[in-house]
PyMOL CGO cylinders between C-alpha atoms (Angstrom):
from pymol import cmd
from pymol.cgo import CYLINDER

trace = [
    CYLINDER, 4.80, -25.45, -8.33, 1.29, -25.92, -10.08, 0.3, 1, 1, 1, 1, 1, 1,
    CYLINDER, 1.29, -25.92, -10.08, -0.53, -25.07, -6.76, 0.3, 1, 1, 1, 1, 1, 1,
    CYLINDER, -0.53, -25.07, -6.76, 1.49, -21.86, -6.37, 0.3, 1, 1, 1, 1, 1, 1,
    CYLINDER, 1.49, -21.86, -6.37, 0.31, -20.43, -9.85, 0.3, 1, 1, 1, 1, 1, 1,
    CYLINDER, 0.31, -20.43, -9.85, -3.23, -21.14, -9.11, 0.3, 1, 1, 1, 1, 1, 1,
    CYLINDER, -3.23, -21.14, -9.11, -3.63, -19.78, -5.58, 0.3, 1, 1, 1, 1, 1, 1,
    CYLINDER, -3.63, -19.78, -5.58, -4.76, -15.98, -5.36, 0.3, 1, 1, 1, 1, 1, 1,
    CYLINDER, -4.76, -15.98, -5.36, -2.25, -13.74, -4.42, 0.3, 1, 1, 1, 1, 1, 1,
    CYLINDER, -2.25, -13.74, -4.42, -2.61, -10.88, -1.72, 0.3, 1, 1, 1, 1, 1, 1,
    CYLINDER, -2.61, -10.88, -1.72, 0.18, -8.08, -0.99, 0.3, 1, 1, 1, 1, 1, 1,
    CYLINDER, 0.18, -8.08, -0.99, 0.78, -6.04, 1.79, 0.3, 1, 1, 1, 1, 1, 1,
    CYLINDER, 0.78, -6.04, 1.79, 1.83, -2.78, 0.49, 0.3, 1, 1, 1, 1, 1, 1,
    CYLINDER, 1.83, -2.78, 0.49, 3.23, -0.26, 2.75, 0.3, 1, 1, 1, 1, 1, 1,
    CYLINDER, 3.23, -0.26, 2.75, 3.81, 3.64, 1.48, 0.3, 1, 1, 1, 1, 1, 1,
    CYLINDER, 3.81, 3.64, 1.48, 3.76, 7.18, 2.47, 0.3, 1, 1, 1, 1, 1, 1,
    CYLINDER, 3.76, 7.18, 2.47, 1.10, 9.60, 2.26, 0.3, 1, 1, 1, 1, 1, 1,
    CYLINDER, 1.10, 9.60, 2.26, 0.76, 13.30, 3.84, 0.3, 1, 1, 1, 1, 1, 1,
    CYLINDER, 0.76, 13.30, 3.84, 3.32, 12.59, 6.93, 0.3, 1, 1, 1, 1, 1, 1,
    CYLINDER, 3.32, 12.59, 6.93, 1.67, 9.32, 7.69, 0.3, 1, 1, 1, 1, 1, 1,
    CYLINDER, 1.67, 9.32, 7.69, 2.58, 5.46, 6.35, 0.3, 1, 1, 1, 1, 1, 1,
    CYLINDER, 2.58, 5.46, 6.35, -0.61, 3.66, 4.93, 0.3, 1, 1, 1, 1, 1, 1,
    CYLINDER, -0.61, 3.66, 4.93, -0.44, -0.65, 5.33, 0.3, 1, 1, 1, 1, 1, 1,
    CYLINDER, -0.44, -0.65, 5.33, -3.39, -1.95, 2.77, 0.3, 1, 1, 1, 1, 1, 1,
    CYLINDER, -3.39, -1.95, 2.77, -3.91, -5.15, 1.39, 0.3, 1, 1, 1, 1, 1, 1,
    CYLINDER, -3.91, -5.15, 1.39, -4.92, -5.81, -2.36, 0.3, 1, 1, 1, 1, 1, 1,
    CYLINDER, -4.92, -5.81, -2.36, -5.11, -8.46, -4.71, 0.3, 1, 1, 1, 1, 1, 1,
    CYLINDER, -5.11, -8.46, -4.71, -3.28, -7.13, -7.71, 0.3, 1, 1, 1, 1, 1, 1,
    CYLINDER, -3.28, -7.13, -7.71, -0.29, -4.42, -7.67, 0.3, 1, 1, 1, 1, 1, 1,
    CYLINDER, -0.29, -4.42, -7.67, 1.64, -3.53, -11.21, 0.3, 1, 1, 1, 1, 1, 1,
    CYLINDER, 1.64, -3.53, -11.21, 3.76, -1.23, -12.56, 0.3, 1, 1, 1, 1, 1, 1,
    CYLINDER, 3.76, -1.23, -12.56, 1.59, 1.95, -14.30, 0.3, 1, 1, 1, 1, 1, 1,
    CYLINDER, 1.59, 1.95, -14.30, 1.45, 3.24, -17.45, 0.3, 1, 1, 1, 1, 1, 1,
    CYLINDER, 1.45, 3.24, -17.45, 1.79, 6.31, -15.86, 0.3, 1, 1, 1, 1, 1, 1,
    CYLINDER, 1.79, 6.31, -15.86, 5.90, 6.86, -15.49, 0.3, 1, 1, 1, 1, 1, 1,
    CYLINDER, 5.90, 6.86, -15.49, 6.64, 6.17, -11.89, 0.3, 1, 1, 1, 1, 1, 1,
    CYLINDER, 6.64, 6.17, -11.89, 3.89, 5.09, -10.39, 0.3, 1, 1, 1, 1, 1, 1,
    CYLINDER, 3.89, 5.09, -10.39, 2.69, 1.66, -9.26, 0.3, 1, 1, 1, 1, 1, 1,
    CYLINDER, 2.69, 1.66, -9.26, -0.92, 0.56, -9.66, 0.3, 1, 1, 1, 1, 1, 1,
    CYLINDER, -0.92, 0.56, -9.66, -2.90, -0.66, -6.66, 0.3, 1, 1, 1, 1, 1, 1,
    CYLINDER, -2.90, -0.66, -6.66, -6.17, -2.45, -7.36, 0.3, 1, 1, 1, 1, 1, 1,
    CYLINDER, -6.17, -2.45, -7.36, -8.89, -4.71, -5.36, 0.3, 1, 1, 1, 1, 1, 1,
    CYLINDER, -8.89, -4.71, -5.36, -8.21, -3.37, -2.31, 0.3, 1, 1, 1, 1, 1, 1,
    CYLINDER, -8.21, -3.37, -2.31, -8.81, -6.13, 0.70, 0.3, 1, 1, 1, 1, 1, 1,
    CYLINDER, -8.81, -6.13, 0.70, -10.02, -5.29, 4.14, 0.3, 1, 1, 1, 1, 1, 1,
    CYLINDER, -10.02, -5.29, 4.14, -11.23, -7.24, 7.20, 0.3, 1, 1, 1, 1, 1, 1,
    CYLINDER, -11.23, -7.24, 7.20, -14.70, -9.26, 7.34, 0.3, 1, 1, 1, 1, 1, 1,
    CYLINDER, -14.70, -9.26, 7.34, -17.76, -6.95, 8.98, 0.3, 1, 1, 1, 1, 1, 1,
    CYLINDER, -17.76, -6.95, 8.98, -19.15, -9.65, 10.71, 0.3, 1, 1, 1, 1, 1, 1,
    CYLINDER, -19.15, -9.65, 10.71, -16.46, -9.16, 13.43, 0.3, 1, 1, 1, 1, 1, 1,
    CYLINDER, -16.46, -9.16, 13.43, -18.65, -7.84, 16.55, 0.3, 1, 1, 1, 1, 1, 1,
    CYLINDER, -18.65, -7.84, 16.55, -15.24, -5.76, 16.90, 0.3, 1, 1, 1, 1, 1, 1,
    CYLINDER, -15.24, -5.76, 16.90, -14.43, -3.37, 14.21, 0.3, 1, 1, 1, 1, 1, 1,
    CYLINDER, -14.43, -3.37, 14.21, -10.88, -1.88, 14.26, 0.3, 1, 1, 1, 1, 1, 1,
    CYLINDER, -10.88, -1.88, 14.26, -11.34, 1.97, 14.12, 0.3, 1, 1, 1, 1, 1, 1,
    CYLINDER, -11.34, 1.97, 14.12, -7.86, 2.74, 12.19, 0.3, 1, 1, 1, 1, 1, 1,
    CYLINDER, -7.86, 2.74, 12.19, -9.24, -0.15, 9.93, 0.3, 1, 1, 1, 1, 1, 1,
    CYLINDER, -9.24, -0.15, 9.93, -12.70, 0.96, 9.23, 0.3, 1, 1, 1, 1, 1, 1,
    CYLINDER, -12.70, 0.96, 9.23, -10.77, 4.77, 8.81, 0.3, 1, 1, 1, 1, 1, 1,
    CYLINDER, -10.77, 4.77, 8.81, -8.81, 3.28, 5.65, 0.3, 1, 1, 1, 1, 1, 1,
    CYLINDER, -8.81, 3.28, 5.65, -11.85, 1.38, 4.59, 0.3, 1, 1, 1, 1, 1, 1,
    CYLINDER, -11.85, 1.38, 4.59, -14.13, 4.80, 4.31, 0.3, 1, 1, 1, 1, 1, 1,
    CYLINDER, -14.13, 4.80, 4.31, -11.02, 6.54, 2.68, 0.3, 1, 1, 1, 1, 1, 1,
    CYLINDER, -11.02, 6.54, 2.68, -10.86, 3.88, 0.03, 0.3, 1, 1, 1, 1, 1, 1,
    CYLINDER, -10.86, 3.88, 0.03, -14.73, 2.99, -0.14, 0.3, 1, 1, 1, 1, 1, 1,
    CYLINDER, -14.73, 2.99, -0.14, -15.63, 3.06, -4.22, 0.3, 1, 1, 1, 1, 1, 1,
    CYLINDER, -15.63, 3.06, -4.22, -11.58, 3.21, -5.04, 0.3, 1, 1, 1, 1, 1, 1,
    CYLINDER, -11.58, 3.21, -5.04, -11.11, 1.11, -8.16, 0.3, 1, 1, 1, 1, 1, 1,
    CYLINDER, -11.11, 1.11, -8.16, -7.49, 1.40, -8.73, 0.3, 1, 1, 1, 1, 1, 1,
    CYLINDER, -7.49, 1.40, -8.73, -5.18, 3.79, -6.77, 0.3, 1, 1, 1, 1, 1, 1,
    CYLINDER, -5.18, 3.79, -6.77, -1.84, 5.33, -8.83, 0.3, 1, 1, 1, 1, 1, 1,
    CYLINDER, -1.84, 5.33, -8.83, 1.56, 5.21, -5.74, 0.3, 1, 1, 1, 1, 1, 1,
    CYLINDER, 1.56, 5.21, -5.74, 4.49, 7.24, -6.91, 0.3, 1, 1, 1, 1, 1, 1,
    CYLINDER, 4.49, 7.24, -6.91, 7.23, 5.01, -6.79, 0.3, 1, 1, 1, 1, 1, 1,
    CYLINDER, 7.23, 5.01, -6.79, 9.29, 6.85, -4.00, 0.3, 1, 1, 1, 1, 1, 1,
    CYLINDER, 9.29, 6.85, -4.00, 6.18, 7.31, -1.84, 0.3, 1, 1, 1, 1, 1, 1,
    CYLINDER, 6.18, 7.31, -1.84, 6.52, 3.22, -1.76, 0.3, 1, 1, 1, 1, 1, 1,
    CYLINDER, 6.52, 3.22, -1.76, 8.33, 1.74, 1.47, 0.3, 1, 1, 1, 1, 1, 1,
    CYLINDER, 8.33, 1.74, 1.47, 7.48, -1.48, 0.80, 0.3, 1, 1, 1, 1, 1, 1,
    CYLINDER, 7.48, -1.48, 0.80, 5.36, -4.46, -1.10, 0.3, 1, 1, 1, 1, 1, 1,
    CYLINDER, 5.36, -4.46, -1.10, 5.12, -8.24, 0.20, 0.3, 1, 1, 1, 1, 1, 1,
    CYLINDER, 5.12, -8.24, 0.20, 3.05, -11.07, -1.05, 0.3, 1, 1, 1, 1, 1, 1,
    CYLINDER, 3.05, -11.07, -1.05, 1.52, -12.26, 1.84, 0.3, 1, 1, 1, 1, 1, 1,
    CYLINDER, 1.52, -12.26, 1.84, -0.45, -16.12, 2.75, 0.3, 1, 1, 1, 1, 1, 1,
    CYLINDER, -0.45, -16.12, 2.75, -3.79, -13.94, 4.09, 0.3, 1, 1, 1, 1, 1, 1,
    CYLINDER, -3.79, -13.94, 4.09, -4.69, -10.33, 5.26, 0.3, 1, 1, 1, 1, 1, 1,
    CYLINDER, -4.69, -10.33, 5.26, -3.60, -8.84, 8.09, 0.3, 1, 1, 1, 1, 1, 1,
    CYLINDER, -3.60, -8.84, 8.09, -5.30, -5.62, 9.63, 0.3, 1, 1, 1, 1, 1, 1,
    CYLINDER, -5.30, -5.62, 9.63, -4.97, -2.53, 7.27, 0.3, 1, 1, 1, 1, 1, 1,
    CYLINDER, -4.97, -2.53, 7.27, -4.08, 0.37, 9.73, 0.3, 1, 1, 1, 1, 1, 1,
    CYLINDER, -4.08, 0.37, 9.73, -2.38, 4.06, 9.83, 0.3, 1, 1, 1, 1, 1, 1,
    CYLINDER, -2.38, 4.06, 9.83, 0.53, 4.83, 11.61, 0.3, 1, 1, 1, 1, 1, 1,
    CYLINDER, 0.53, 4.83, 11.61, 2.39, 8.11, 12.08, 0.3, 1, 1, 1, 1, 1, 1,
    CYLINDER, 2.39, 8.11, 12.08, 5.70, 8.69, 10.61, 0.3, 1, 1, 1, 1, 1, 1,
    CYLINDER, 5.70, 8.69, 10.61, 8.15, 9.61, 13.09, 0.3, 1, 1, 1, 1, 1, 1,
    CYLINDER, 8.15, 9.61, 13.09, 11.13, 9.22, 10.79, 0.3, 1, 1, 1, 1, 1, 1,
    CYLINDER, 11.13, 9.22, 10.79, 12.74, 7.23, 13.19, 0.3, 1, 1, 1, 1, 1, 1,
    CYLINDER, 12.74, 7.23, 13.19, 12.85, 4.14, 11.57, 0.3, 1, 1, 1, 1, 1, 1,
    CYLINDER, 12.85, 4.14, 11.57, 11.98, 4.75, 8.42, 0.3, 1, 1, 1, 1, 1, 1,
    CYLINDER, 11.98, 4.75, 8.42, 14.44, 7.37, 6.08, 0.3, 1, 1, 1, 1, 1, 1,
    CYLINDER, 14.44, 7.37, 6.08, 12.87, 8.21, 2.11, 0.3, 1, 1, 1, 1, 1, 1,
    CYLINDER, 12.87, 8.21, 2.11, 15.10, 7.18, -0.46, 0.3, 1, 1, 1, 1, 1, 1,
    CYLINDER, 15.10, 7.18, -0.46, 17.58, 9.83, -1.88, 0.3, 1, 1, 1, 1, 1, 1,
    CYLINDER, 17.58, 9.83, -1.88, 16.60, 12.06, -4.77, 0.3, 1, 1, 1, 1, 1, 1,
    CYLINDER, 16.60, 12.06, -4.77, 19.40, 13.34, -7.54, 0.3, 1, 1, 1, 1, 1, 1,
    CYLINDER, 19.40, 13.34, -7.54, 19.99, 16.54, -7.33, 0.3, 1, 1, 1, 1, 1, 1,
    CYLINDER, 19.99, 16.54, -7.33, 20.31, 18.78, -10.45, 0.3, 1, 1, 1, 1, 1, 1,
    CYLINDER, 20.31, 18.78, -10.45, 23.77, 20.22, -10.44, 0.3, 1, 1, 1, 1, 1, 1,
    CYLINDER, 23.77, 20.22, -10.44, 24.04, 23.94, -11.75, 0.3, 1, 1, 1, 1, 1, 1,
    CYLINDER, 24.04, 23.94, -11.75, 25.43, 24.00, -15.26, 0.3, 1, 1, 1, 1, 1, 1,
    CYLINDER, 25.43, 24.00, -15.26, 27.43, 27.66, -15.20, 0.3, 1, 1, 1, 1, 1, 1,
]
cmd.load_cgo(trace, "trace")
């Protein structure tokens, strides 16, 4: 139990932005100050020594180059894991076939 609380945690955190779902890796993720939103901070991507560099990688990497601390709505969220290590931070395009957003209540007309 001991080694668990002092080994660094990384999460996987999967969400939805402008038609396409974003898969970054950060060290810390908590819940905002800011009413429905989730906090995203320390952002990890892939060593640059690599001789290959991923291109849908190194596209998230620009897009969150100087990024301190991102603010997710809460139902733009598909997912959050705590992973062992980093994977490859990537872009894909949201179909809809797989994935379905999560029902909103709708207000109901008080006449």
């Amino acid at each position: 139990m001991s080694s668990k609380t002092n080994k660094e945690h990384t999460y996987k955190v999967l969400f939805h932005n402008q038609g396409q779902i974003f898969e970054v890796y950060a060290k810390n993720i908590y819940q905002s100050d800011l009413y429905g939103f989730v906090e995203v901070e320390d952002y990890v991507f892939g060593n640059h020594s690599q001789m290959l560099i991923d291109p849908a990688e190194d596209k998230l990497r620009s897009e969150f180059e100087g990024v301190q601390r991102s603010f997710i709505p809460m139902h733009s969220i598909v997912r959050i894991d705590e992973v062992e290590k980093e994977g490859v931070a990537k872009i894909t395009s949201n179909g809809g076939e797989k994935v379905t957003p999560f029902p909103l209540p709708m207000p109901k007309d008080k006449k």
